[in-house]
C-alpha positions in Angstrom: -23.7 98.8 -44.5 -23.4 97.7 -47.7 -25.1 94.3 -48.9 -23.6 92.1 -51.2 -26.0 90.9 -54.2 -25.4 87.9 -56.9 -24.7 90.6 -59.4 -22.0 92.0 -57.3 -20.7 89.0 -56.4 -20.5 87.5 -59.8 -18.8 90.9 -61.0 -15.8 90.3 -58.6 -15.5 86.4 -59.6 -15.7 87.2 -63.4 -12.6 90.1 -62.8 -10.8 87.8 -60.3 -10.8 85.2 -62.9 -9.5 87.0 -65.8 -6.5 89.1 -63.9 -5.4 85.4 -62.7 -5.6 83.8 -66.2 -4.7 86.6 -68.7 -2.1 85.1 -70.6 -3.1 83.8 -73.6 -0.2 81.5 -74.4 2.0 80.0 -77.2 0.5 76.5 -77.9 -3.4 75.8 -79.3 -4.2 74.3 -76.5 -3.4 77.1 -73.9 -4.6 79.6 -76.2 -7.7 77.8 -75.9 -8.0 77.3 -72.4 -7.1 80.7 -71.0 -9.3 82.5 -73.8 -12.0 80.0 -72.5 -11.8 81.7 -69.2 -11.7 84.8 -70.0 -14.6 84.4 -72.7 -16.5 82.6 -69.1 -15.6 85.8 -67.0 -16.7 88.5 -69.4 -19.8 86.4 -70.6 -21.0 85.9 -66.8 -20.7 90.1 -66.4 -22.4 90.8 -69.2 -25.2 87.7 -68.5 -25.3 88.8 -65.1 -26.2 92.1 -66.3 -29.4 90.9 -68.0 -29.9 88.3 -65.9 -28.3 84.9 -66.6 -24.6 84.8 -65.7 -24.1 80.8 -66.7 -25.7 81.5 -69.8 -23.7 84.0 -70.4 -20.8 82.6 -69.0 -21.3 79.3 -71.3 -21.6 81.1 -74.4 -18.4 83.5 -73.6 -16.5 79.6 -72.8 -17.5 78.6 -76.2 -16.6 81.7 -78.1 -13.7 82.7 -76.1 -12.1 79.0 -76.1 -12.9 79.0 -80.2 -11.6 82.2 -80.1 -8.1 81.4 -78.4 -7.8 78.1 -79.9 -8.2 78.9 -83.6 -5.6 82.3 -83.5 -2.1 82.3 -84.0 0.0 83.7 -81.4 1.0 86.5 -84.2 -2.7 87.8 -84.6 -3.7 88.1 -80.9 -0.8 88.2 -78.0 -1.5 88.7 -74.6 2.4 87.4 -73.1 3.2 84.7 -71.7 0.7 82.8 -69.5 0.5 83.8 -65.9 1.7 80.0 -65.1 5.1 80.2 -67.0 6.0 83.5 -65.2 
């Protein structure tokens, strides 16, 4: 039987989250938003691997959103937000 830890659990939220938001988007303020997310979902993997998955998932919101808001559609493109599809 196999027991579900946070680790494990945190793991599936963090993948769950980025497949549902991984479009980056055309405006500044989508951009920032979904690369927010995704910054959150990979920081709280790799935070929950040493430990503390809202640190890390705080700091990967900051960069992520910076990240997201502050490129041009040109330099990184992920399509067209999941919502617009």
């Amino acid at each position: 039987m196999h027991t579900w830890t946070v680790k494990t659990m945190t793991m599936l939220a963090a993948m769950l989250v980025a497949a549902t938001i991984s479009g980056c988007g055309d405006m500044p303020l989508e951009r920032g938003v979904s690369g927010a997310g995704l910054g959150a979902a990979a920081g709280a993997v790799g935070g929950a691997l040493v430990g503390a998955p809202g640190t890390g998932a705080a700091v990967g919101a900051a960069v992520g959103g910076a990240a997201g808001a502050l490129t041009t559609r040109r330099q990184i493109n992920f399509g067209r937000p999941i919502w617009q599809r």
